[in-house]
N, C-alpha and C positions, 0 to 999 in steps of 0.2 A: 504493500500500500504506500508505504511510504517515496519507492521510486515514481510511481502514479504520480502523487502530491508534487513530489517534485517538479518532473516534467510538465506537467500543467503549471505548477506556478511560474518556472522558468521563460513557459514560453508567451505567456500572458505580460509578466513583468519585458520581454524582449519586444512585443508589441508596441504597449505603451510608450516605452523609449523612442522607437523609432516612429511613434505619432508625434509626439511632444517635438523629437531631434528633427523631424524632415520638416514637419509644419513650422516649424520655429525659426528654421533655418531660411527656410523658400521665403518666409514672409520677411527676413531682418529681424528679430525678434532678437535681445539684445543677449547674448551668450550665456552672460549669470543668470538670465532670469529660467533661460531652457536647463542649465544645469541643478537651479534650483529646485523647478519642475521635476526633475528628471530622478534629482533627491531623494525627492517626497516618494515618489513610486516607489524607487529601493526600497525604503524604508518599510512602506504598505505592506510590499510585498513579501519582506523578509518576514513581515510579526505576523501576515495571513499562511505562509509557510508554515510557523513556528505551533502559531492556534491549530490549524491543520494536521499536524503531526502531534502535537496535544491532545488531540480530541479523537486521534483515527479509530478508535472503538468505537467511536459514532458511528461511522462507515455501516451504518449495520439498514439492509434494505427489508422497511417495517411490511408493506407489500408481499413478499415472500418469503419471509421469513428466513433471511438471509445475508451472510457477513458478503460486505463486499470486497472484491480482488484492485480495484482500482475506480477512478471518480466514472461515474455516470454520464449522460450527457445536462439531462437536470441540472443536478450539481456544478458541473464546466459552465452552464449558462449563467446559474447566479453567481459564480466569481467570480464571471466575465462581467459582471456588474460592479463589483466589487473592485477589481483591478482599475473599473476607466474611471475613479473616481480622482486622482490627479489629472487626468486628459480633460475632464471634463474642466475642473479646477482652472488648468490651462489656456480650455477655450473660452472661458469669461474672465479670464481674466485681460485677454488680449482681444473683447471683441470689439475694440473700435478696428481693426483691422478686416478691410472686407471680404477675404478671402475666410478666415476666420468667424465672421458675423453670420457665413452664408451656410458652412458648416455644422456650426452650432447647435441651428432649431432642429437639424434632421439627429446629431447625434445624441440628443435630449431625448430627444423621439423615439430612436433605439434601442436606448437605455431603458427608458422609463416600457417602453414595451413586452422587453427580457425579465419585468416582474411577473409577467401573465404566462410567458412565454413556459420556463421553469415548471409553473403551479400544473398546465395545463399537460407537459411533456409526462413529467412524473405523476399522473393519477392516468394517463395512458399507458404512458408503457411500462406500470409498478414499478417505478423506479421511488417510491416516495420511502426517505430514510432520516435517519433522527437528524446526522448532522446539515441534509439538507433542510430541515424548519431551522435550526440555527442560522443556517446563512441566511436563510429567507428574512428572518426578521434584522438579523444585522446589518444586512445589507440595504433592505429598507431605511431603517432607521438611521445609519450612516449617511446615505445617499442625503435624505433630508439635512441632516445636519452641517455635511461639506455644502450644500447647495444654498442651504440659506445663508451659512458663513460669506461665503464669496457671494449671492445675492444683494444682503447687508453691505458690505466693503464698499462692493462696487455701485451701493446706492439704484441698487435693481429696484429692491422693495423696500418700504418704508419701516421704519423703526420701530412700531406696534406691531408691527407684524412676524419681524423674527422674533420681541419679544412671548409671541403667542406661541409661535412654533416650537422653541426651547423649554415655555412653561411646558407644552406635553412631552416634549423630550425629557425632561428632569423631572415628572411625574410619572414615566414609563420606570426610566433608568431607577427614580427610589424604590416604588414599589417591587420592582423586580429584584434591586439589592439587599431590601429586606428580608422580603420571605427565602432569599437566598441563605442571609444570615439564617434564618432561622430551620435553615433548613429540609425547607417545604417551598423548592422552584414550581411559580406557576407553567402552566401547558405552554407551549413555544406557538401554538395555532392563533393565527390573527383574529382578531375580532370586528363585528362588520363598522362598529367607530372607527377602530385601526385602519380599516382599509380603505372606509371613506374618507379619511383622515390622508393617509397616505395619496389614494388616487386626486383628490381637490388640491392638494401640493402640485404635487405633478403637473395639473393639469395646467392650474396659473403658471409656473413657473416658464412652462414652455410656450404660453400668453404670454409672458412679462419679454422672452427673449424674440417672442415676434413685433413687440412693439417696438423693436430698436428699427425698423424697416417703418415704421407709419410715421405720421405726419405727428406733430404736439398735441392738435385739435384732438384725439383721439382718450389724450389723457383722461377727462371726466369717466367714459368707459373703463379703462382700466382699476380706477379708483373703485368705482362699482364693485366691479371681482374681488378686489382686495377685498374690501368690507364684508362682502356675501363669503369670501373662501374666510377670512379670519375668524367673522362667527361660528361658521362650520364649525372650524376646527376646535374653535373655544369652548363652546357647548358640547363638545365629543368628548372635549379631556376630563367633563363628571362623568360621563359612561365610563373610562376605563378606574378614575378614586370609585365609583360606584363597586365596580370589579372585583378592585382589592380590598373595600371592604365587605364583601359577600366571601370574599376567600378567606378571607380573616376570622368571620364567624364561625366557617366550617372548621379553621384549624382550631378556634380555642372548645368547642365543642366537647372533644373528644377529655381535652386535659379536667376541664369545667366537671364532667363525667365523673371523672379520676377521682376527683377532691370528694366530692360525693358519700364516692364508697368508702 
């Protein structure tokens, strides 16, 4: 398994480089900033290596009840999400250039597609396995968080609005570290807030990058989306505290029981 990991991550992490080195290069793009780019990926890719061979007992395919010999195709698609998250980084951070700008929307598009892409592959051809719900949700949740970062920076979206996206980010991330601590991980399976949470991200964001192609006039519309996708998301983030305290009842339950007797 471990050769598997490898070779996929190597050749994912070699991709990257030569998107970030060719595109960078062809456009003038100023050398430290592709090298910095270029960093970051190492970097990604050495600690998603590392998790990977940490975890390879995951490997285990829940569908037929069976350890797996090497990554899936499922699984290669959502790392393939995983990995373009410095390219992505990359192409907004240089989209005033227009060979870049024009890029962009389609490889947002891509991206954001290979979340369904995964879900849909693996309940066809039984490939659904533990460590793939792991990436599913990190790589989601990741993707949001590089996206809104460089969103924010680059003065994409406005200041309320990554602050909303982080507040669910850091009310996923506590509740999830908690009952870690405590020993009792909730199910890794999305939830339909999660998802409309995740898809209404998405779906502005890849608005927000079409509107570098429109005219000013257009902004009132834009502002609209924001406000309708912020609420969304706002109001989703009591479905999932709702979540974890429903989970929370069932665990003191048991102990409640105990004292009892």
């Amino acid at each position: 398994m471990k050769k598997s990991i490898f070779r996929t991550v190597a050749l994912y992490l070699l991709i990257q480089l030569c998107f970030i080195g060719i595109l960078g290069t062809v456009n003038n793009v100023d050398f430290a900033t592709i090298m910095a780019y270029g960093a970051s990926s190492l970097v990604l890719h050495i600690a998603l290596y590392l998790f990977l061979v940490g975890f390879r007992k995951e490997f285990y395919n829940i569908s037929t009840d069976s350890t797996l010999t090497k990554i899936n195709t499922a699984n290669r698609i959502t790392l393939l999400r995983i990995s373009a998250l410095p390219s992505i980084a990359f192409l907004l951070g240089n989209r005033e250039i227009v060979e870049i700008r024009t890029i962009l929307p389609i490889m947002l598009i891509l991206v954001f597609l290979t979340d369904s892409f995964d879900g849909q592959i693996a309940r066809r051809r039984k490939q659904i396995t533990r460590i793939g719900q792991m990436l599913d949700s990190i790589s989601d949740y990741s993707l949001l968080a590089v996206l809104s970062i460089v969103f924010f920076a680059n003065q994409i979206v406005p200041r309320w609005f990554f602050y909303i996206i982080f507040f669910r980010l850091f009310l996923q991330a506590l509740g999830m570290l908690v009952f870690i601590i405590l020993k009792k991980p909730l199910p890794l399976s999305s939830t339909w807030g999660g998802k409309i949470t995740i898809a209404t991200t998405m779906v502005l964001y890849v608005l927000e990058v079409v509107r570098l192609f429109l005219p000013a006039t257009t902004a009132p519309l834009f502002q609209v989306l924001e406000y309708v996708s912020g609420a969304t998301i706002f109001l989703l983030s009591f479905e999932k505290a709702f979540l974890f305290f429903v989970q929370g009842k069932k665990l003191s339950k048991p102990q409640a029981a105990g004292k009892a007797i």
